[in-house]
PAMIZA-440743 format. One line per 10 residues: number of its first residue (from 1); for each residue y negated, x, z of C-alpha. Coordinates in pm, 1 decimal. Layout:
N
NUM	Y X Z | ...
***
This chain:
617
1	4148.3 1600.6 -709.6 | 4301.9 1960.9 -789.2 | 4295.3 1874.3 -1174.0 | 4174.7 2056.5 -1463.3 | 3835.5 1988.4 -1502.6 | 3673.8 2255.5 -1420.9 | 3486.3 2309.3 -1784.0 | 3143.2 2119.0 -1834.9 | 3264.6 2041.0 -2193.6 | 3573.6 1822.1 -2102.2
11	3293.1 1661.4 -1881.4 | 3069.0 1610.0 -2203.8 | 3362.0 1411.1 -2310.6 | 3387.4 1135.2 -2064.2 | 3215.0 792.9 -2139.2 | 2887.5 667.6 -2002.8 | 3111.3 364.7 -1867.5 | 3284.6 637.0 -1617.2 | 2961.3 812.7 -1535.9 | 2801.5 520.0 -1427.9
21	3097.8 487.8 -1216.0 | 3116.7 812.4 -1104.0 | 2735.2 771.2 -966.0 | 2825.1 439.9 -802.5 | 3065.3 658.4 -630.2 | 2861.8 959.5 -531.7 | 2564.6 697.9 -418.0 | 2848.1 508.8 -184.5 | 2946.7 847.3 -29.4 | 2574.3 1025.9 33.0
31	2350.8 733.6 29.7 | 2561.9 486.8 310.6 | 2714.4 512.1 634.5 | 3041.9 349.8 651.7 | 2949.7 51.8 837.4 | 2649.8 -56.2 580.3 | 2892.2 -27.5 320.6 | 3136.3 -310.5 492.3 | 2839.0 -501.7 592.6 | 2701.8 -464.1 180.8
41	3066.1 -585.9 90.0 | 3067.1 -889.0 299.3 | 2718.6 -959.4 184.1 | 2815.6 -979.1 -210.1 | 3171.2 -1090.4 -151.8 | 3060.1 -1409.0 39.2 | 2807.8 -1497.0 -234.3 | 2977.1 -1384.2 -539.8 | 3068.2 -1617.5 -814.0 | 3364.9 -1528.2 -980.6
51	3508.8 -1592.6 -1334.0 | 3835.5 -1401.9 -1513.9 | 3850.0 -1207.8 -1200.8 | 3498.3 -1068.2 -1184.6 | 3327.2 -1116.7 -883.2 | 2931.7 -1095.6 -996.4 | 2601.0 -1249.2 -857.2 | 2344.4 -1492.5 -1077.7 | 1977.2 -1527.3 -996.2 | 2009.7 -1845.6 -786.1
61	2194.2 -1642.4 -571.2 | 2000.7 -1312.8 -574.0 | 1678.6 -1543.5 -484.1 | 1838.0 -1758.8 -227.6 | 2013.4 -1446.4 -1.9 | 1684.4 -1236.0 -22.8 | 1436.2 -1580.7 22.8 | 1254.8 -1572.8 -270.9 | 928.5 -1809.5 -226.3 | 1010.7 -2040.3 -572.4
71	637.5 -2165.0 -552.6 | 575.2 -1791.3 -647.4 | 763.3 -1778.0 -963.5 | 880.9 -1431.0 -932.9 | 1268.5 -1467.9 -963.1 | 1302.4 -1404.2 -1301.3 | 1140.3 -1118.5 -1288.3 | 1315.2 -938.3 -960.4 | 1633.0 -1095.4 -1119.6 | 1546.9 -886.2 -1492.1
81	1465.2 -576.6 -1271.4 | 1821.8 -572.5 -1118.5 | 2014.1 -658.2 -1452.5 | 1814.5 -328.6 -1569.2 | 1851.3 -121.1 -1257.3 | 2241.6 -216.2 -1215.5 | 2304.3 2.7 -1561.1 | 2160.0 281.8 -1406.4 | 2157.3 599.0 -1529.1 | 2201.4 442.6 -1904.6
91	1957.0 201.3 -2064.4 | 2110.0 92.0 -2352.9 | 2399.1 -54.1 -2145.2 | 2129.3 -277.7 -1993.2 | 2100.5 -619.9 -1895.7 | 2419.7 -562.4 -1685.4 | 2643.8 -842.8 -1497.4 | 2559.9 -785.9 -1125.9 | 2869.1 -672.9 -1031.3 | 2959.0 -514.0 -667.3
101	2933.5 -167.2 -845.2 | 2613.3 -222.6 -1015.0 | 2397.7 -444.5 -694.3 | 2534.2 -130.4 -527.8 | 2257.3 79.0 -780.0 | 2036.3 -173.3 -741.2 | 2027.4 -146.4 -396.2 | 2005.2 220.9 -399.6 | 1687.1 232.6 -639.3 | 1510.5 -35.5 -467.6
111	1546.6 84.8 -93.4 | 1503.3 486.3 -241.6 | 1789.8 629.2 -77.9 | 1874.1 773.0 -441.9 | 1722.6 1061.1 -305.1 | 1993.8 1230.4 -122.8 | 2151.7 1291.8 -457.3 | 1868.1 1256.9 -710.7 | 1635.6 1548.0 -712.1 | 1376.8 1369.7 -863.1
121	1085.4 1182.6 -668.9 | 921.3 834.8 -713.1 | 722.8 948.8 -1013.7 | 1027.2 889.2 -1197.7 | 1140.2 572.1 -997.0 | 798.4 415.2 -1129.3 | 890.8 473.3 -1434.6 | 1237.4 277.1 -1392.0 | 1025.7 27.9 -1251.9 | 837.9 -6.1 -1542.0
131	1138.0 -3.9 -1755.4 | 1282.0 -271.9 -1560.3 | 975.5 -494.9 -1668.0 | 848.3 -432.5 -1994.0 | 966.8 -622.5 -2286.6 | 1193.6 -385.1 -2499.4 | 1312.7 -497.3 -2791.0 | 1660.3 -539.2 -2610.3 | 1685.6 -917.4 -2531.4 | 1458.9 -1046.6 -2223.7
141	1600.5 -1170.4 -1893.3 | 1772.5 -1456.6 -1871.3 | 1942.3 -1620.9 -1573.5 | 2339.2 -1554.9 -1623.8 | 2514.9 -1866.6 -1506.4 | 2805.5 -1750.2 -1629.4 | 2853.6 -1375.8 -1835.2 | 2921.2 -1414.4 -2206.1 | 3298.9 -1410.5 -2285.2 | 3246.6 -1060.1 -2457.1
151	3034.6 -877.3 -2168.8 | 3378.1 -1021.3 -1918.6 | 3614.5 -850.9 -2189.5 | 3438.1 -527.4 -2142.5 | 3456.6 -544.7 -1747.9 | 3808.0 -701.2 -1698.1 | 3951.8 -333.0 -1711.7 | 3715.2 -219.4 -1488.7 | 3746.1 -470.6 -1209.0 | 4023.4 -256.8 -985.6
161	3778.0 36.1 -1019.1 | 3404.1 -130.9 -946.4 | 3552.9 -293.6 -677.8 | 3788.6 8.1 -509.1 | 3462.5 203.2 -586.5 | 3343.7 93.6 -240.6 | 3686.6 111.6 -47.6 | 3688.4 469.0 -187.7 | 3359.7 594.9 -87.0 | 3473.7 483.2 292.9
171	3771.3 701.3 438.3 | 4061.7 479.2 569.5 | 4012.3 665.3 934.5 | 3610.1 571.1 917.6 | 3647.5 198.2 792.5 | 3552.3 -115.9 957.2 | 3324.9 -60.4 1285.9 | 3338.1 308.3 1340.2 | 2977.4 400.0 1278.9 | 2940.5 729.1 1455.8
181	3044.9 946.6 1143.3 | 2864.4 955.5 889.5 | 2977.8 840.1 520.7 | 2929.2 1231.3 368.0 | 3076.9 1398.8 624.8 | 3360.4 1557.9 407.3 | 3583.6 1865.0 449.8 | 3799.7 1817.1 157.8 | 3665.0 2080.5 -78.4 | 3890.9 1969.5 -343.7
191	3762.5 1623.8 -345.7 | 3394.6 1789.0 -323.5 | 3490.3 1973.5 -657.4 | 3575.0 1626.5 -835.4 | 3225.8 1517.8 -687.1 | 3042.6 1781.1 -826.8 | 3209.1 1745.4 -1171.9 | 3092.0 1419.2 -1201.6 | 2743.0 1545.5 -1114.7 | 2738.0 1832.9 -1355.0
201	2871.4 1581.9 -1679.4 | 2557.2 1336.2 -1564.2 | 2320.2 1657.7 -1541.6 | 2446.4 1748.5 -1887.8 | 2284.1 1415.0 -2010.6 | 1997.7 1469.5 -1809.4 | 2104.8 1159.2 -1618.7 | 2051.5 1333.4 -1267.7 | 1723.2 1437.5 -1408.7 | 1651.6 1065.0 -1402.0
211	1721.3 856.1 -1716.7 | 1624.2 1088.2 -2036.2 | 2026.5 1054.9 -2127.3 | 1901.2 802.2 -2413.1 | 1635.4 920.4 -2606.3 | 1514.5 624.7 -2817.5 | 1464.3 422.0 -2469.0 | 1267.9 696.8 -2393.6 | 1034.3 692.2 -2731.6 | 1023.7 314.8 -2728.4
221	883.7 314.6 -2308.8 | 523.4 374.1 -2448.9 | 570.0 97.5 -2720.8 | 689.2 -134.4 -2436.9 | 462.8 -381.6 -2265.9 | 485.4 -573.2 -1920.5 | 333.9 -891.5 -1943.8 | 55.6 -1001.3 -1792.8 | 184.2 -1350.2 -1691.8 | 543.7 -1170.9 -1561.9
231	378.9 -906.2 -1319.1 | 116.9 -1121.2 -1180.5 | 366.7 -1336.8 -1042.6 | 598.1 -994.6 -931.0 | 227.6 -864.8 -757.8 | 180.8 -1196.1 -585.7 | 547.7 -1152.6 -445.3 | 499.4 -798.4 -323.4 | 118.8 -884.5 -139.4 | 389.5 -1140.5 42.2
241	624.1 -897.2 124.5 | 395.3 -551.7 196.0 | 424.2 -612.9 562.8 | 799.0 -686.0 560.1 | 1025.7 -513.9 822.4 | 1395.3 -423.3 704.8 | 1533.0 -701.3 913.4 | 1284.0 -930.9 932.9 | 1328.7 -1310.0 714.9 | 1122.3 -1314.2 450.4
251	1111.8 -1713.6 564.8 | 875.5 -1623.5 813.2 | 601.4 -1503.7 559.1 | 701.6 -1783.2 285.3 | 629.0 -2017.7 544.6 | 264.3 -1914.7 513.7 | 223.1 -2024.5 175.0 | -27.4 -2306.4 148.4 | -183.6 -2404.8 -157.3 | -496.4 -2259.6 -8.8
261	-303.1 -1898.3 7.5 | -161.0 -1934.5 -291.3 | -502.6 -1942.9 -445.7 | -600.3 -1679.1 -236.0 | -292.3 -1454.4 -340.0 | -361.9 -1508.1 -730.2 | -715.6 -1367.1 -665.8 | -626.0 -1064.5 -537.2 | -358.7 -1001.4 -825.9 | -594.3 -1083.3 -1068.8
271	-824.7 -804.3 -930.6 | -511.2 -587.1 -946.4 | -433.0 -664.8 -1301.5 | -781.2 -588.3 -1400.9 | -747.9 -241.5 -1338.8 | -477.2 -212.9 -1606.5 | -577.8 -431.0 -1849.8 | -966.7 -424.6 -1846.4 | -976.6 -534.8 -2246.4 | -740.5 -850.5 -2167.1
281	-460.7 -725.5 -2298.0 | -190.3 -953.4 -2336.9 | 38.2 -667.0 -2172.9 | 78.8 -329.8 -1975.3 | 154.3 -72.2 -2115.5 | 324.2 253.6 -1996.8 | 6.8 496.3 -2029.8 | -203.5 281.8 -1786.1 | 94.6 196.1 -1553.8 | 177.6 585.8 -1480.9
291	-221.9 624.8 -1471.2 | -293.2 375.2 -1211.4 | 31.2 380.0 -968.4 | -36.8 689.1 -843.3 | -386.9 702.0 -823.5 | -496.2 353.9 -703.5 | -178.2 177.2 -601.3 | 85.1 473.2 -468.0 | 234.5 207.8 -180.0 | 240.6 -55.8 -418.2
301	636.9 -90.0 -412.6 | 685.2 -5.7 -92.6 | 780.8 -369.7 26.5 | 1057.6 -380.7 -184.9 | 1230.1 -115.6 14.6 | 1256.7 -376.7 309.0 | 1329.4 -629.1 80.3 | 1681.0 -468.5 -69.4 | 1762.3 -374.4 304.4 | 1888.4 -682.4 391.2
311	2201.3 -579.0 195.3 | 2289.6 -396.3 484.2 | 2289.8 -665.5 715.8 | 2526.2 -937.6 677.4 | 2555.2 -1242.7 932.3 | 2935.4 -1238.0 925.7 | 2973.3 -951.7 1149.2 | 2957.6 -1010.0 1504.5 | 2945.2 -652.2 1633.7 | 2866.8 -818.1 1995.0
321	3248.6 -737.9 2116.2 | 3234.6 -372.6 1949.0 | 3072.3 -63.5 2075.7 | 2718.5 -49.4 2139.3 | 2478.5 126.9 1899.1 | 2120.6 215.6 1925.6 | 2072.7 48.9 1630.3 | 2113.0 -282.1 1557.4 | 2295.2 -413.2 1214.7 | 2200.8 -794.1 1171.4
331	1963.7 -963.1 1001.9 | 1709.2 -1100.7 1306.3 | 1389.7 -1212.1 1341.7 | 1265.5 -1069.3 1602.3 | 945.3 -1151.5 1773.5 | 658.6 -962.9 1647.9 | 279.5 -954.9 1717.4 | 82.5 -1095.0 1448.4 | 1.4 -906.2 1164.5 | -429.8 -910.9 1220.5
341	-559.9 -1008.2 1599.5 | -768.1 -1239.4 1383.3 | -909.4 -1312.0 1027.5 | -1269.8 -1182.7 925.0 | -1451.6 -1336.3 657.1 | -1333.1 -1068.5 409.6 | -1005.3 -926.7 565.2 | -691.4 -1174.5 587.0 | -340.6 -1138.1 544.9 | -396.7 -1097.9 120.6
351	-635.6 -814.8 153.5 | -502.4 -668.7 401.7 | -173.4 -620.3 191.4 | -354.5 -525.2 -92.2 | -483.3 -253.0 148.8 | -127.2 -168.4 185.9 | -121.2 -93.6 -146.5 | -274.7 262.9 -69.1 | -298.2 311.8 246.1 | 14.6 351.5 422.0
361	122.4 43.0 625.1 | 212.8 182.7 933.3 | -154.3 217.2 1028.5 | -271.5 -125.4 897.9 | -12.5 -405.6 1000.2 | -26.8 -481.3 1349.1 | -220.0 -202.4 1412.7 | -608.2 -342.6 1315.9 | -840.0 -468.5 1525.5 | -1201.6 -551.8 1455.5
371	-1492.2 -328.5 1583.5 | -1780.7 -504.4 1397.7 | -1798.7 -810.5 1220.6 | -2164.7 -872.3 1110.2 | -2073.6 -1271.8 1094.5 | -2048.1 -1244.9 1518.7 | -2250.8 -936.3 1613.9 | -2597.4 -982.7 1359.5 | -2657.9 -737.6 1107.6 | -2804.6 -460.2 1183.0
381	-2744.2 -83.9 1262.6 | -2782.1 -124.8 1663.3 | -2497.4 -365.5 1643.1 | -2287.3 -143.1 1431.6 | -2375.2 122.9 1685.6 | -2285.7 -57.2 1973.7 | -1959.4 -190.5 1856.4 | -1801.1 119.6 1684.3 | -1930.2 459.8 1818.5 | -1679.9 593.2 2037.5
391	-1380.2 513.7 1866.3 | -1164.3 815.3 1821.8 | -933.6 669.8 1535.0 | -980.6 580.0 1153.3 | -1170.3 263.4 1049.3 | -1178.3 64.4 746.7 | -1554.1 -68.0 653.5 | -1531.6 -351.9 420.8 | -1843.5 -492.6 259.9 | -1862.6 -811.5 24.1
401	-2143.4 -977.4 -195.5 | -2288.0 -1112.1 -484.6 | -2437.2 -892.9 -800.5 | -2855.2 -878.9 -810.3 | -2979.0 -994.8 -1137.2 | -3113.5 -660.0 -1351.1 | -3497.2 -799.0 -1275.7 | -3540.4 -836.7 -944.3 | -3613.1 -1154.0 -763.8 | -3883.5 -1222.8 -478.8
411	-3995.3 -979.8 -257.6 | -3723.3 -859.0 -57.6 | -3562.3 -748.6 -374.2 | -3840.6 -597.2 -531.4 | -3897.1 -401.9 -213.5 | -3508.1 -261.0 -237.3 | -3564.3 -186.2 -563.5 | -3830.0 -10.7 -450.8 | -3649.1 292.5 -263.3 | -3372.2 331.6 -506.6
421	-3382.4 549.4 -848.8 | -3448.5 338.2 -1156.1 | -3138.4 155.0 -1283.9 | -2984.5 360.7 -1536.2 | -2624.7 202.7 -1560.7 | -2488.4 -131.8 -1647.6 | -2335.8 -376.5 -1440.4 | -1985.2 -325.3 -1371.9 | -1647.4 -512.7 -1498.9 | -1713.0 -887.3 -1377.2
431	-1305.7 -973.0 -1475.1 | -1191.9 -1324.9 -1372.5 | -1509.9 -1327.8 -1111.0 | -1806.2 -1526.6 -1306.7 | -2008.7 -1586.9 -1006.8 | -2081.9 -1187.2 -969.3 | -1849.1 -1132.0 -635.5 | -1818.0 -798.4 -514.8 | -1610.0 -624.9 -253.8 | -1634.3 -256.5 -149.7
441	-1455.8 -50.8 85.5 | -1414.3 272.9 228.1 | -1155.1 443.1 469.3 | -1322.1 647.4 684.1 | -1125.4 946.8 851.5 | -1336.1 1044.6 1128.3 | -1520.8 897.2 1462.9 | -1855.8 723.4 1323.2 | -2179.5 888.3 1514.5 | -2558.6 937.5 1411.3
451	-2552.5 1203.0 1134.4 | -2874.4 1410.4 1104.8 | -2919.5 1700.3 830.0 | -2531.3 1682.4 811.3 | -2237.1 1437.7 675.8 | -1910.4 1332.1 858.8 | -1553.2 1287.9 757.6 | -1296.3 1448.0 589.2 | -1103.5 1525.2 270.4 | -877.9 1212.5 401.7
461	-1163.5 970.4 317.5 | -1105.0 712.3 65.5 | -1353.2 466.9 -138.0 | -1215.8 188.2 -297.0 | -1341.6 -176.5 -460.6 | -1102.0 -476.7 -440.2 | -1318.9 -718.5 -628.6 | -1339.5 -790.8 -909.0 | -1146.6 -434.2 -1027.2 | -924.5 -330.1 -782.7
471	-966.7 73.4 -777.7 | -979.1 375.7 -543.6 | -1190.5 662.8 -520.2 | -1007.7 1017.8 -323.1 | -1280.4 1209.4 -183.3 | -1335.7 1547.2 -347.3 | -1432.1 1891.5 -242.2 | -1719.5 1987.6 -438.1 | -1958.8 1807.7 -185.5 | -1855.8 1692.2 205.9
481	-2177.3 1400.3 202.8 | -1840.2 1167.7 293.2 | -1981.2 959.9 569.9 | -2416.2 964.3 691.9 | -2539.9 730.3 950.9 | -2888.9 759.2 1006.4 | -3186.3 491.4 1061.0 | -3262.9 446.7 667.0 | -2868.9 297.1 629.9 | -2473.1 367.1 593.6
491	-2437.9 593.0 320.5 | -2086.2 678.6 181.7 | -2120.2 1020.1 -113.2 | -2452.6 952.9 -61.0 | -2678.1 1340.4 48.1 | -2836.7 1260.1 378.1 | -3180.3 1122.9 356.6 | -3474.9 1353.4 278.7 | -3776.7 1408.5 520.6 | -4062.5 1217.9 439.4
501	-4330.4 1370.0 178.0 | -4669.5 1522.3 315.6 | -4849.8 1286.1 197.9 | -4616.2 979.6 414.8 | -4503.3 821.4 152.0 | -4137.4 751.3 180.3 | -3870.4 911.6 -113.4 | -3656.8 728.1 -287.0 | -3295.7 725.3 -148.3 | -3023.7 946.7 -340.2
511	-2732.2 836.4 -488.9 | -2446.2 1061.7 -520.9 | -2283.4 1053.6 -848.2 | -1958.8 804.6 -714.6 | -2099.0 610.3 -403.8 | -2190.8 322.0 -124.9 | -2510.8 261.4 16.8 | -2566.0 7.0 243.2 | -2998.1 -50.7 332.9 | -3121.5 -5.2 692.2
521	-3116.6 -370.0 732.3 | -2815.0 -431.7 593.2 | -2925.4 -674.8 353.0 | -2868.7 -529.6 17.8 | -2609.3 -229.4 -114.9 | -2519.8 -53.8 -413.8 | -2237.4 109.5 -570.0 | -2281.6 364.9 -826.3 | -2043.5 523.7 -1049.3 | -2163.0 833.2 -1281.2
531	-1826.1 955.7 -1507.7 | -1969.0 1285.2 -1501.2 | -1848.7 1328.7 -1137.0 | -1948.6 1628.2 -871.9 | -2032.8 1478.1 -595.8 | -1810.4 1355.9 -282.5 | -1545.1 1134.0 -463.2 | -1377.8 1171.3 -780.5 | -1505.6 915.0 -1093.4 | -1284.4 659.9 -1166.8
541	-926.4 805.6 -1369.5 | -876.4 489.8 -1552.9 | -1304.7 291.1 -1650.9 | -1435.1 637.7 -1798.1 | -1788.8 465.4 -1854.3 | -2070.2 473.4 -1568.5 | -2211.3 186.1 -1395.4 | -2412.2 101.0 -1099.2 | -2354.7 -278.6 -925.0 | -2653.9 -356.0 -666.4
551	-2571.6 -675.2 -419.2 | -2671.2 -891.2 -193.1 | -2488.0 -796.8 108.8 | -2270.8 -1168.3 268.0 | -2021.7 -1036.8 489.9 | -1971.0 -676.7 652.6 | -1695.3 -558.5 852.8 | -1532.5 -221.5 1038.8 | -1208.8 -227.0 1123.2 | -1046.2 17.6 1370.0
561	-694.1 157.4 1291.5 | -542.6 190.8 1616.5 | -358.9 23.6 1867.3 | -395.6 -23.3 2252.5 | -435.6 350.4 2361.5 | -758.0 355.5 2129.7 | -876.3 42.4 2218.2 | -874.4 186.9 2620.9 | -1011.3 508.7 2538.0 | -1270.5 367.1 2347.2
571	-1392.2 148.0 2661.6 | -1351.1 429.6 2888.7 | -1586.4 612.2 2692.5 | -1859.6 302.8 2704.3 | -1808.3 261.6 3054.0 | -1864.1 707.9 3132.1 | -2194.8 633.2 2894.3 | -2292.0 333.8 3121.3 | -2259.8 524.3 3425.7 | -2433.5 833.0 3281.8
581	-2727.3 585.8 3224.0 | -2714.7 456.8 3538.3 | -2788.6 721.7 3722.2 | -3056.4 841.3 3530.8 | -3201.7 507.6 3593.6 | -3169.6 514.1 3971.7 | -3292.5 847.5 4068.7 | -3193.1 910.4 4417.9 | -3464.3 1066.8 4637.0 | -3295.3 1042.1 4993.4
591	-3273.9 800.0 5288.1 | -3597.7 789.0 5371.9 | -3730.7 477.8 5177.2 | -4105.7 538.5 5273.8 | -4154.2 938.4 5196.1 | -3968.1 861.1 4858.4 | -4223.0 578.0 4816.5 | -4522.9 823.0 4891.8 | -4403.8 1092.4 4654.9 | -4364.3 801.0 4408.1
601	-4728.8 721.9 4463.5 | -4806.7 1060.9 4425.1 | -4637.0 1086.5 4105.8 | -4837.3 752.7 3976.2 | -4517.4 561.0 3952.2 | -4589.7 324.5 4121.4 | -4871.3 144.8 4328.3 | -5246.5 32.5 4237.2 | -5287.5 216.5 3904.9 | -5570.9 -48.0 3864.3
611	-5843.9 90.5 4094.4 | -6116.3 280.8 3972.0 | -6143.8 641.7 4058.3 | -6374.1 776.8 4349.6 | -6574.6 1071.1 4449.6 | -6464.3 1399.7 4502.0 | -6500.5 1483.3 4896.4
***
């Protein structure tokens, strides 16, 4: 502090081994109170294995603290991610020993609290992801049971100063228990100088910018594949851990997984890894992973945040004798309502995470609860009707099936074929589905009601197919047909029906270029997909071809997002409906039974309506 460095180019000068420090340092400070610092400390110095007087962690011991399921597989994987991430901001010093210093990065990345100090957003951090998977031509993961004799030689100088780098970012006045100030609450300006010198030598490599300091990393990311095998196992792991809280076991959801899940889980990753590799490619690659993430999968690391939290929690500290705080800092399990009231036939805990993977999980776990399920109420628009008007929040329709053959078969199939344009498009992708299973979606923004010459919803509305492809459609401007309810079906981008010709012959339905359609009976749908786009939703951004899957409709569902409150006013609203009904039912005429009987008779309403009429006079 106070030195000479006040020049950028004496800053050029210093190695990538002390800016990686220096970060470590500035993350400790901005991105940590003082108290989750000690509790981090405890957590990696009680685990730590230790060897020429490096303390560092292995995989068996990154799995086993954060409760990795093993019949999942994925601990190589999260274990190759954080030798990658722990060299942050410089790739080519990657795979790194997971020393205190560098599962302090790790931690950073994977919980996003980089953000104080990086300026950068999670655009970038999905590309570290990515990084952290692919196969480079740097050597793949391996599980260090013990660090190669060279790679200890390199950090035996550094051990005072990864470990101190910690003690420093904590003032002496603030450590221990004192958690009321704040670990970047600093008034030396001095030491804020150093700080920002060691900022302004990482922005000089574009480190701060987020990882362009080494060039050839950066050429060889779109030569660089993840493969397939490798991040179906890390998907299956995050559908486990989408609903986790930040310090909540992951024991609790491992101890869900039956064979029967397990099964279940693989299916839905396999319709996840069909959207990126829809040629069966034996790896991702770059191009498709930055296409996809953001478009059809933005939440789709989310749980990981969660995950990585539980560094900030260790089970040494007893804080029970210390001053209270309004927020707790050990790892509990605290009693929680179940994720889903119940299971449908095509929602459970696996789709329902998969969900998660776009829309935001606050509004999905614990927070569903079913409005319609066509298995228990019949299929038909009454039911739907009767069961979901009235509610003021979102709702999630879910629809599954199996694929009509191109001719169709009997009658009722003819007859749907009937009121639908002629079949221009193939059948879409089948992927790992060879039976021809479908399921469709949409996230519907607005109450549901009878829709007449106009559409409802809103530029919120989202439709999506998990099976076989997993993909989502954002609704577009350039036409509002988002939602129509009418007597001929459920239409979703589809224009509200047409009136019927002169001559009383009924039109054919319209399709809108990217949309649902479910018939008025709810026996068959269709989903059509036209590249050319214009209509309600935007055309798929990764399948640029069009085509058009019609189905036999099995199972049909509508969620409601929402919690008690919407639940109550919904049935406050059925019960002011009743009422109003009611009454118009029982018109009241006065107390006097028999001159409200006359004028009843008068009316014709009632009485001998049989007798034949008499004369006049």
């Amino acid at each position: 502090m106070g030195q000479g460095h006040s020049d950028q180019h004496g800053a050029r000068n210093v190695s990538t081994e002390q800016l990686s420090h220096e970060l470590a340092l500035r993350f400790a400070e901005k991105c940590f109170t003082p108290l989750e610092i000690t509790h981090f400390k405890d957590v990696f110095r009680s685990l730590a294995d230790e060897q020429d007087g490096i303390q560092y962690w292995k995989e068996e011991t990154l799995c086993r603290f954060l409760v990795i399921p093993d019949a999942l597989g994925p601990g190589p994987m999260l274990y190759q991610m954080s030798t990658y991430l722990g060299a942050f901001p410089f790739p080519s010093l990657a795979p790194s020993i997971l020393t205190i210093e560098a599962m302090l990065k790790v931690v950073v990345i994977m919980t996003e609290r980089y953000r104080s100090v990086l300026k950068r957003g999670g655009a970038d951090r999905n590309k570290l992801l990515f990084r952290s998977l692919a196969v480079f031509d740097r050597r793949m993961s391996s599980v260090f049971e013990k660090p190669s004799p060279d790679l200890l030689d390199e950090h035996s100088e550094k051990v005072e100063t990864s470990d101190a780098v910690l003690d420093e970012a904590v003032p002496h006045s603030t450590r221990g228990f004192s958690i009321d100030k704040p670990a970047n609450d600093q008034d030396d300006d001095e030491e804020e100088d150093e700080d920002e010198l060691a900022l302004a030598a990482l922005d000089s490599l574009d480190a701060i910018e987020v990882f362009k300091h080494d060039q050839r990393a950066d050429t060889k990311i779109h030569h660089a594949q993840i493969p397939v095998d490798n991040f179906r196992r890390l998907l299956m792991l995050l559908l486990v851990i989408a609903p986790l809280d930040a310090q909540e076991s992951l024991s609790r959801h491992a101890e869900r997984l039956t064979p029967k899940r397990i099964e279940s889980l693989k299916h839905v990753a396999d319709s996840i890894l069909w959207s990126f590799t829809p040629e069966k490619n034996a790896g991702i690659f770059y191009r498709s992973f930055n296409k996809i993430i953001p478009a059809s999968l933005p939440y789709m690391f989310d749980g990981l945040n969660p995950l990585f939290e539980h560094f900030l929690f260790s089970k040494n500290i007893d804080l029970s004798k210390r001053k209270r705080t309004s927020t707790s800092t050990s790892l509990t399990s605290p009693l929680l309502p179940e994720l889903l009231p119940r299971e449908g036939n095509i929602l459970n805990l696996d789709t329902l995470s998969q969900l998660s993977f776009f829309i935001k999980g606050n509004n999905l776990f614990r927070r569903l609860r079913p409005l319609y399920l066509g298995a228990d109420a019949g299929f038909s628009l009454g039911s739907i009707e009767q069961k979901v008007f009235n509610w003021r929040a979102p709702s999630i329709l879910l629809v599954s099936g199996t694929r009509l053959s191109s001719t169709p078969q009997g009658t009722r199939e003819r007859a749907f074929a009937d009121t639908l344009p002629t079949k221009r498009f193939p059948d879409g992708a089948s992927g790992n589905n060879s039976k021809g299973g479908v399921i469709f979606g949409a996230y519907i923004d607005a109450p549901w009601e009878h829709t007449y010459k106009d559409a409802i919803g809103g530029s919120e509305m989202l439709l999506f197919q998990l099976s076989p492809v997993h993909e989502v459609f954002k609704a577009s401007t350039l036409s509002k047909d988002y939602l129509t309810f009418t007597k001929t079906g459920v239409g979703l981008g589809c224009p509200p029906p047409r009136p019927k010709n002169v001559s009383g012959m009924s039109s054919r339905t319209s399709l809108g270029p990217v949309s649902l359609m479910l018939d008025s009976s709810l026996e068959f749908g269709v989903f059509n997909h036209d590249s050319t786009g214009g209509g309600s939703f935007h055309p798929s951004q990764t399948r640029m071809g069009d085509w058009q899957d019609r189905f036999e409709i099995e199972h049909l569902e509508i969620w409601g997002c929402g919690g008690d409150e919407e639940a109550e006013r919904q049935r406050k609203a059925w019960a002011f409906e009743e009422r109003e009904a009611e009454a118009r039912r029982n018109i009241n005429l006065g107390k006097d039974v028999e001159a409200s009987r006359a004028l009843l008779e008068m009316a014709g309403l009632v009485g001998n309506h049989n007798a034949s009429g008499g004369s006049m006079g």
